[in-house]
C-alpha positions as CSV (number, residue, x, y, z in Angstrom):
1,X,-20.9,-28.3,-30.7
2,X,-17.7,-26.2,-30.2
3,X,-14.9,-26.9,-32.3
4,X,-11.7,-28.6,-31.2
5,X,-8.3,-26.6,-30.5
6,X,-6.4,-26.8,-33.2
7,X,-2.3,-26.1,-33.9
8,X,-1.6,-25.0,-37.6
9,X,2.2,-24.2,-38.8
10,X,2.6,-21.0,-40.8
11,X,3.1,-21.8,-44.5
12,X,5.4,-19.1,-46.5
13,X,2.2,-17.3,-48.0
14,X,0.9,-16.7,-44.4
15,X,4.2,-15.6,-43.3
16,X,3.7,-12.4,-45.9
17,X,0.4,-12.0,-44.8
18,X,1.1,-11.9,-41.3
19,X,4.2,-9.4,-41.6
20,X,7.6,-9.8,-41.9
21,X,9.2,-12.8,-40.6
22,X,12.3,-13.5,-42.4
23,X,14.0,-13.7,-39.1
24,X,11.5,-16.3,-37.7
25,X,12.4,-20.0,-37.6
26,X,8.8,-21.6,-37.0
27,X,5.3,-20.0,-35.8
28,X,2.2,-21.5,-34.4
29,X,-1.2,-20.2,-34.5
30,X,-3.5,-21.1,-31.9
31,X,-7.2,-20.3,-32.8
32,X,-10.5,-21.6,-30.8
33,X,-14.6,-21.0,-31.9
34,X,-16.4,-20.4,-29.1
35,X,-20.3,-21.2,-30.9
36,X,-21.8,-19.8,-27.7
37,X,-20.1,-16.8,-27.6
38,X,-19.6,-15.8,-31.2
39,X,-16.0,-15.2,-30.7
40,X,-13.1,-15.9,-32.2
41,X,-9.8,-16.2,-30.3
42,X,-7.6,-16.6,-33.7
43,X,-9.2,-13.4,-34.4
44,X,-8.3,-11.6,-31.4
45,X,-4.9,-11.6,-32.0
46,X,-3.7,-14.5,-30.5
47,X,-0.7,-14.8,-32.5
48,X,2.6,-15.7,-32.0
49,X,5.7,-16.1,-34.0
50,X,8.7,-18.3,-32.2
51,X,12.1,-17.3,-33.1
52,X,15.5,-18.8,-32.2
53,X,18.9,-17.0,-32.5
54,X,21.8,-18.2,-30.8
55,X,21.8,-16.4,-28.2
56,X,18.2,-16.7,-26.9
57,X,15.0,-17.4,-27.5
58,X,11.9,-15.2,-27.2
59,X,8.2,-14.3,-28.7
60,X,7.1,-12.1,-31.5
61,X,3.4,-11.0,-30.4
62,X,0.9,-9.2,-32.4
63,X,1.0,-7.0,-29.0
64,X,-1.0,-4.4,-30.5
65,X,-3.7,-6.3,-31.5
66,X,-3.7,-8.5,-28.9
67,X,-3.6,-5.4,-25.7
68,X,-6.9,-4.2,-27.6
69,X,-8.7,-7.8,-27.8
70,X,-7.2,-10.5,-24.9
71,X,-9.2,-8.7,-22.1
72,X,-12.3,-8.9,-24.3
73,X,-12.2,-12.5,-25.3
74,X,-11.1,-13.9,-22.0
75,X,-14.5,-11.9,-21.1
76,X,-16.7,-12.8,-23.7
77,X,-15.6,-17.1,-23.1
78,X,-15.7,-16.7,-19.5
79,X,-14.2,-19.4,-17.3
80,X,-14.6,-22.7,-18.5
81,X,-12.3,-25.7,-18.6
82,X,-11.4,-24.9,-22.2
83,X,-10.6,-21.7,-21.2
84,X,-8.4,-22.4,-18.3
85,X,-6.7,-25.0,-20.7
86,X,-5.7,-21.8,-23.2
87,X,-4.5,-19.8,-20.5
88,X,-2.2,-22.7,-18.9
89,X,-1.4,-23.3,-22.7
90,X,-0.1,-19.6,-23.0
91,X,1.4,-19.7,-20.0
92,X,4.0,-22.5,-21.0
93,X,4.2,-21.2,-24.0
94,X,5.3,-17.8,-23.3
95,X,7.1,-18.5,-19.6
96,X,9.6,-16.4,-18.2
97,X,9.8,-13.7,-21.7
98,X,10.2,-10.5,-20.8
99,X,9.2,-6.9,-22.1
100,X,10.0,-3.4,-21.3
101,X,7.6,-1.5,-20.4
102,X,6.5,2.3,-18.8
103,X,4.1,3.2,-15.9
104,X,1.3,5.7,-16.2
105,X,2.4,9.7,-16.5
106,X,0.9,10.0,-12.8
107,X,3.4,7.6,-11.4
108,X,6.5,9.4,-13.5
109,X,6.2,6.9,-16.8
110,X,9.1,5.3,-15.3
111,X,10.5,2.1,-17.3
112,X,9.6,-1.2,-15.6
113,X,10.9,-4.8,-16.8
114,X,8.0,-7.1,-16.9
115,X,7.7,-10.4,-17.5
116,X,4.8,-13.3,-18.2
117,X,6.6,-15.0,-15.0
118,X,4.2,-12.8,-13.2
119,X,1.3,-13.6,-14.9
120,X,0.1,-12.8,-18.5
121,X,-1.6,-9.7,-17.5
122,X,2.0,-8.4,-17.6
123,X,2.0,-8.7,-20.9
124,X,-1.4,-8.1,-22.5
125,X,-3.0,-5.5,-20.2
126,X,-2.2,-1.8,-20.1
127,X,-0.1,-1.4,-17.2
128,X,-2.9,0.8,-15.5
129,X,-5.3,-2.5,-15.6
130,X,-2.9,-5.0,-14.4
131,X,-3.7,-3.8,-10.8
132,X,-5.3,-1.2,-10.1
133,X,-6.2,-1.4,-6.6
134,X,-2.5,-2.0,-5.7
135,X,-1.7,1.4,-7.9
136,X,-4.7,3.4,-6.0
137,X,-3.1,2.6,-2.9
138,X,0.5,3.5,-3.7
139,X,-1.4,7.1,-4.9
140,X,-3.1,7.7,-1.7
141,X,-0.2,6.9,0.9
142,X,2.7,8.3,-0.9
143,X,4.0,11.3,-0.7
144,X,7.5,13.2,-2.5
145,X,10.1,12.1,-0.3
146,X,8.9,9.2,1.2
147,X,10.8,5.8,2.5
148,X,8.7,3.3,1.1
149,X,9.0,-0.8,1.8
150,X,7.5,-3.0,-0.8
151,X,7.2,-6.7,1.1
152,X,6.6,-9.3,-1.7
153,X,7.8,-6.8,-4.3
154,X,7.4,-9.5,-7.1
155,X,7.8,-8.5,-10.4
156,X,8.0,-4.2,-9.2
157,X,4.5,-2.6,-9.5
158,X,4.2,-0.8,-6.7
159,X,7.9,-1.0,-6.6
160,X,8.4,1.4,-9.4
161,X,4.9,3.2,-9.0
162,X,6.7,4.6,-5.2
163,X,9.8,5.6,-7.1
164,X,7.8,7.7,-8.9
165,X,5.4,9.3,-6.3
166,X,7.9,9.5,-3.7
167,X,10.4,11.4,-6.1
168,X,14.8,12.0,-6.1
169,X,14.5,12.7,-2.3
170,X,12.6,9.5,-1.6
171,X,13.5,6.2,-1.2
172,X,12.0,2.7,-1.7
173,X,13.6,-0.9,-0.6
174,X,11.8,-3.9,-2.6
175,X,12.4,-7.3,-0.4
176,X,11.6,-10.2,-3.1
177,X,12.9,-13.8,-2.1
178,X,12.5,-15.4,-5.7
179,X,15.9,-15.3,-7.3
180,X,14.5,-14.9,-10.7
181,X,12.6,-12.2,-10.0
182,X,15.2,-10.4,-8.0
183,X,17.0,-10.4,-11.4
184,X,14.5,-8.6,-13.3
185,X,13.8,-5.8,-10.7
186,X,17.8,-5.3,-10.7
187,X,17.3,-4.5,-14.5
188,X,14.3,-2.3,-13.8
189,X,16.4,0.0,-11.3
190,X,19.1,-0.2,-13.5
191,X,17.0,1.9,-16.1
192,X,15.7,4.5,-13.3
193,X,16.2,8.1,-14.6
194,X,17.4,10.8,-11.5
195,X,14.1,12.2,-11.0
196,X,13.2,8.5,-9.6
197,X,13.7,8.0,-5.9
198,X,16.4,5.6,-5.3
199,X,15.5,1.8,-5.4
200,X,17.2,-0.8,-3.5
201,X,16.7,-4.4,-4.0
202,X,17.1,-6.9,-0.8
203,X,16.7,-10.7,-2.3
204,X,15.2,-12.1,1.1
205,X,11.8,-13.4,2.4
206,X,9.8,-11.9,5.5
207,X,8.4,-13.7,7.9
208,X,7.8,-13.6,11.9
209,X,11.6,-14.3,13.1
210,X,14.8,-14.2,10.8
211,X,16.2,-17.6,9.8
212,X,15.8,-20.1,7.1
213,X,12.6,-21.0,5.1
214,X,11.4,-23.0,2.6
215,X,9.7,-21.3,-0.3
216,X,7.5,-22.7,-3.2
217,X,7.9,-21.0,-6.1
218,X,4.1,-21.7,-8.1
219,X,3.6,-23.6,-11.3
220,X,1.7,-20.8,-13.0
221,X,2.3,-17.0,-11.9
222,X,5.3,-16.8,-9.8
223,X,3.0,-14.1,-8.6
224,X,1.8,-16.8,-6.0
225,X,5.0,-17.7,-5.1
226,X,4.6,-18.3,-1.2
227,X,6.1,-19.8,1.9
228,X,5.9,-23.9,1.7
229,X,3.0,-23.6,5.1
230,X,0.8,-21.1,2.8
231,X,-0.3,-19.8,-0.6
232,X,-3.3,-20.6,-2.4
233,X,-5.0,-22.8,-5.4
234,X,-3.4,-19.8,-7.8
235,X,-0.2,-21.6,-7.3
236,X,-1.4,-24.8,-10.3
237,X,1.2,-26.5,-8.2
238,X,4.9,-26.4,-7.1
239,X,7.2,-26.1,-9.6
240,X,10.1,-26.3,-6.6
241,X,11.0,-25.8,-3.7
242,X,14.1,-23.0,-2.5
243,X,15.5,-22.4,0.5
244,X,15.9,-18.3,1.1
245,X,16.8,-16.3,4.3
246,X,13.9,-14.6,6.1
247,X,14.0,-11.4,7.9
248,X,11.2,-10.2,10.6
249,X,9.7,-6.5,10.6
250,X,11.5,-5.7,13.5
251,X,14.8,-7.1,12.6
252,X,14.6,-4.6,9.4
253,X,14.2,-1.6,11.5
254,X,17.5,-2.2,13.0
255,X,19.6,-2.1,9.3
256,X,17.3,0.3,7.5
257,X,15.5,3.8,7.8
258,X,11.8,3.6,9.4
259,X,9.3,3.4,6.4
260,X,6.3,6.1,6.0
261,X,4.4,3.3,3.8
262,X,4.7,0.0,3.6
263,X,2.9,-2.6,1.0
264,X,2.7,-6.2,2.2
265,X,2.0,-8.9,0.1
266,X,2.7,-12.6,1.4
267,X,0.7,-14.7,0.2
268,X,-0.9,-15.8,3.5
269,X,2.0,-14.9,5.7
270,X,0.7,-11.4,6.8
271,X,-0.3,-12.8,10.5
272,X,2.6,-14.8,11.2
273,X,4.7,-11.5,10.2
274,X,2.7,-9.1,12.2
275,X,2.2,-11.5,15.5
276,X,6.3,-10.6,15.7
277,X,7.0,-7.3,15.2
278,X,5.7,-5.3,18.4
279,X,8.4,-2.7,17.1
280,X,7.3,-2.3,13.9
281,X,3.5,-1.2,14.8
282,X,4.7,0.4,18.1
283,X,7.4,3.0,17.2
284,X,7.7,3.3,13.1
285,X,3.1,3.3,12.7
286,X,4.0,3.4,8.9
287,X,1.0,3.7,6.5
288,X,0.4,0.0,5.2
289,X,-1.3,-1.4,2.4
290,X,-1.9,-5.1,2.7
291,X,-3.4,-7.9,1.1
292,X,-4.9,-10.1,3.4
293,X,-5.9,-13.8,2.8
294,X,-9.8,-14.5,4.6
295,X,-8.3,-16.9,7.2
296,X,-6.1,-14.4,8.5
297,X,-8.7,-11.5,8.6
298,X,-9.7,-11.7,11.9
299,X,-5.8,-12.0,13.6
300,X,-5.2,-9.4,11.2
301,X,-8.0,-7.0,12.3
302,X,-7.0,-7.9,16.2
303,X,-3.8,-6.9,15.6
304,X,-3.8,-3.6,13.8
305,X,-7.1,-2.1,15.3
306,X,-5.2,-2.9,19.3
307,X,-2.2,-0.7,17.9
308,X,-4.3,2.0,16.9
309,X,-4.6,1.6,13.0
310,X,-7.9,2.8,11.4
311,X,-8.6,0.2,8.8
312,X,-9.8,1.2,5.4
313,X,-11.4,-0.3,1.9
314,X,-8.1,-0.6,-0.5
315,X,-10.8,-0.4,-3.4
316,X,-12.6,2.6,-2.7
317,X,-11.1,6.5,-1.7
318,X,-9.8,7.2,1.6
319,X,-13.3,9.6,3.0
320,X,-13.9,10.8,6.3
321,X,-16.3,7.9,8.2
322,X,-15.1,5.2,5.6
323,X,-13.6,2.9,8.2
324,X,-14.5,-0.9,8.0
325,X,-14.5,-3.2,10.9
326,X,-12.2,-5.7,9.8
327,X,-9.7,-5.7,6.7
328,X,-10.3,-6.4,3.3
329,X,-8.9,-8.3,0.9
330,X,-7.1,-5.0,0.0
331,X,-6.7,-3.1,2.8
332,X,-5.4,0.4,3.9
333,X,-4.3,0.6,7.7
334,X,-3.1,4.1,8.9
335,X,-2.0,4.9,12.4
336,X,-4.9,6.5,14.0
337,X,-2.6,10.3,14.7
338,X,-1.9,10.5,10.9
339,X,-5.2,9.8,9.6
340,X,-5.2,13.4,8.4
341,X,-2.6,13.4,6.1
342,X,-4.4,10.4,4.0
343,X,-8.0,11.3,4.7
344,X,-9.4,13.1,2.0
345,X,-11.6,16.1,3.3
């Protein structure tokens, strides 16, 4: 029989155990025995120590401990109900704190803001783990100098990962919708050393024609933050609804330089934004990386395969003879004539 969930408030002897607190108001341990598993998440470092100053308020974690352990116990107690219940429980607990962090050497170790608004990942997992398909594909189709579009730019992944690759003479324009987030990648280009190529943050949606949309920002993540007509059961609801503005593809290429790579992530959108933008596909054939919802695979496939895109794998390299039929859930596209500059030989 496992053992309930329980809450326990630090005493002043656990408080020297635990470090040094003297600045810390209250602090709650959560802990859980999984008997099946043999694991321990009060073990694993789920610690956290609440503070209030007053000026803000924000959460001490035992972040080393915790980056070494959370992806093992979330492993080890799999994906049952009590599980899911921690995870939601965390992700009230800690919504919307934010932490600085730095990319991998390959992508420059630039400085990138995160926060648990995305997801916890963005917190507990190195930043090489948090998505690693979404990184391969920013190393594959960008090169030093590039103009790179990040559609759905979220909380700045590939965002910053482009700066980095595409270098001082490149440049990359992140279109997020989400006010909040816009924020937080403002902070993260504020911190952008020269050697970075130059970011520019547009807070606007994308969709098939420019107007007016409604857009649910998610209960959880704000990762699934979508269009009202799509997202997905990530979502754990609506916390509300926003109106934003909405540009097409097409209506971009009008105010801004053609891209060389693009990254698309809309959270079911991706048909509805490629059904309008003849334009975009016929005279700037960017490289794209795009995540592509199942019920859209087939438009999707229509589409990009009649303008002459080769379609590729997002997780696996980009070989000679690797094409796939229709897209992935991560998928590379590259115009058929500049297949050789990705391809690897």
């Amino acid at each position: 029989m496992q053992k309930p969930l329980t809450l326990r408030i630090m005493t002043r002897r656990q408080r020297l155990k635990y470090g040094n607190l003297s600045s810390i108001r209250w602090a709650c341990f959560y802990s859980h025995t999984f008997l099946n598993s043999g694991f321990s998440i009060g073990s694993a470092g789920f610690q956290y120590a609440f503070y209030k100053t007053r000026y803000f308020q924000t959460i001490r974690l035992s972040i080393s401990e915790a980056e070494r352990n959370v992806n093992e116990s979330f492993s080890a107690c799999g994906s049952g109900i009590l599980m899911r219940q921690l995870r939601i429980l965390l992700e009230r607990m800690m919504r919307d704190q934010v932490r600085r962090r730095r990319m991998p050497e390959e992508f420059g170790g630039l400085p990138i803001m995160v926060s648990t608004a995305g997801g916890l990942r963005y917190f507990f997992k190195s930043i090489s783990q948090i998505d690693p398909d979404l990184l391969s594909a920013a190393r594959m189709l960008i090169r030093k100098g590039d103009t790179v579009w990040d559609i759905g730019a979220n909380i700045g992944l590939f965002t910053v990962a482009a700066a980095g690759l595409a270098g001082s003479k490149g440049r990359v324009v992140a279109f997020e919708p989400d006010t909040s987030l816009v924020a937080l990648l403002r902070r993260t280009a504020s911190l952008q050393p020269n050697e970075a190529a130059e970011l520019l943050i547009i807070p606007v949606g994308m969709a098939g024609v420019t107007g007016f949309r409604s857009f649910a920002i998610a209960s959880r993540a704000r990762a699934s933050n979508a269009l009202a007509e799509y997202g997905n059961s990530q979502t754990g609801g609506v916390r509300e609804l926003q109106t934003i503005m909405c540009l097409s593809l097409d209506e971009c290429l009008k105010l801004l330089p053609s891209p060389d790579v693009v990254k698309i992530d809309v959270e079911g959108a991706e048909a509805e934004l490629f059904d309008a933008s003849s334009r975009f596909l016929r005279d700037a054939r960017p490289a794209l990386a795009i995540e592509v919802s199942p019920r859209n695979s087939a438009e999707i496939g229509r589409i990009l395969v009649g303008s002459d895109y080769r379609l590729f794998d997002g997780s696996k390299p980009l070989l000679p003879n690797s094409d796939i039929e229709g897209p992935a859930w991560n998928t590379i596209a590259i115009p058929a004539e500049k297949a050789g500059r990705f391809i690897q030989s």
